[in-house]
N, C-alpha and C positions, 0 to 999 in steps of 0.2 A: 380484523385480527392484526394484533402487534406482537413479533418476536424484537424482542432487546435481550442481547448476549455483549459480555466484556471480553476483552483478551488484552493480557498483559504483557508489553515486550521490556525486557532489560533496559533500564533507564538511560542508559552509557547509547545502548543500540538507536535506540527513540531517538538521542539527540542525534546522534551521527546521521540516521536517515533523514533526520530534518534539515539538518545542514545541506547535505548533497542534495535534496530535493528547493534548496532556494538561493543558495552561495555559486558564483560561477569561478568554475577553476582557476589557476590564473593562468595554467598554462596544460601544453598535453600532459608534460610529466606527473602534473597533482594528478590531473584527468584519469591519466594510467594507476596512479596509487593511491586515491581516495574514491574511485566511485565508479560506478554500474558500465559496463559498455554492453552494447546494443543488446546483445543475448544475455546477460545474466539478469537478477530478477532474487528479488526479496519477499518472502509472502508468508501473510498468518494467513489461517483458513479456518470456519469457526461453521459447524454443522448446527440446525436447529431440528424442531421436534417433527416438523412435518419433511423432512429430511430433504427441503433445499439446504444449500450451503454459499457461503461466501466468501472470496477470498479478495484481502487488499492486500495490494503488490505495490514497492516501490521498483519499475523501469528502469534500467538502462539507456541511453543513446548512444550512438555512434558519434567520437570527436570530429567538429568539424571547425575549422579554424573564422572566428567572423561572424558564429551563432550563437544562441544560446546550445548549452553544455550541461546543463541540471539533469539530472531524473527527474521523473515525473512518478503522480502515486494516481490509482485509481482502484474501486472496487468492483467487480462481478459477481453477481448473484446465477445459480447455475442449480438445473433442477435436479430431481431423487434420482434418475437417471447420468447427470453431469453434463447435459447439455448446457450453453449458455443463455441465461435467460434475459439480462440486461444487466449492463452497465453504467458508470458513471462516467462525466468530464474526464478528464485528466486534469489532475492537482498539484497543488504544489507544499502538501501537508500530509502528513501519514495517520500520526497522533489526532485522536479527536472522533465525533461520532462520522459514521458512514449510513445511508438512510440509502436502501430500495425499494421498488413496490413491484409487485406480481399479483395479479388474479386477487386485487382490493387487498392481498396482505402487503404489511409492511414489515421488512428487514431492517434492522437496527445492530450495529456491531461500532461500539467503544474500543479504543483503542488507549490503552492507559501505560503510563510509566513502571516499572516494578521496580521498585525503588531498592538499593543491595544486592539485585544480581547482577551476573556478569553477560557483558554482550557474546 
């Protein structure tokens, strides 16, 4: 069994998570006013028929001077109850397909530009 579901984020939004997710600050001050620290957290969340669900987040880090500094994105698939069922790498891309597997099914969530709204 294959579930494929789309979800659409604000274009403006898409690119800006793409950025933080691969561009390294140049310094703490961008750090502090373009992007994620350790606790904060960006996430679509997109339910399917047999009521797992999945949510892809772009991360936060904590600045640390001499590292890398990006977010990072990753998906979690999580059962009808909301347990965690598996995960992905960590990436460095948000936009684009996200693929899980559980119990020989396969999870599929798109992740697409909406071109004209606002972030």
């Amino acid at each position: 069994m294959v579930y494929r579901e789309k979800i659409y984020v604000p274009e403006e939004r898409l690119k800006w998570l793409e950025e933080i997710l691969t561009k390294e600050p140049a310094d703490e001050n961008e750090f502090n006013d373009r992007y994620f620290g350790e606790d904060e957290t960006y996430k679509v969340s997109v339910s399917f028929p047999d009521f797992f669900s999945m949510d892809i987040m772009v991360c936060g880090v904590q600045y640390e001077e001499g590292t890398s500094n990006t977010c990072f994105s990753q998906a979690v698939l999580y059962n009808e109850d909301g347990g965690e069922v598996t995960y992905t790498d960590t990436a460095e891309e948000f936009g684009g397909t996200w693929t899980l597997e559980a119990d020989d099914v396969t999870y599929e969530v798109t992740v697409l530009p909406r071109k004209g709204a606002r972030a």
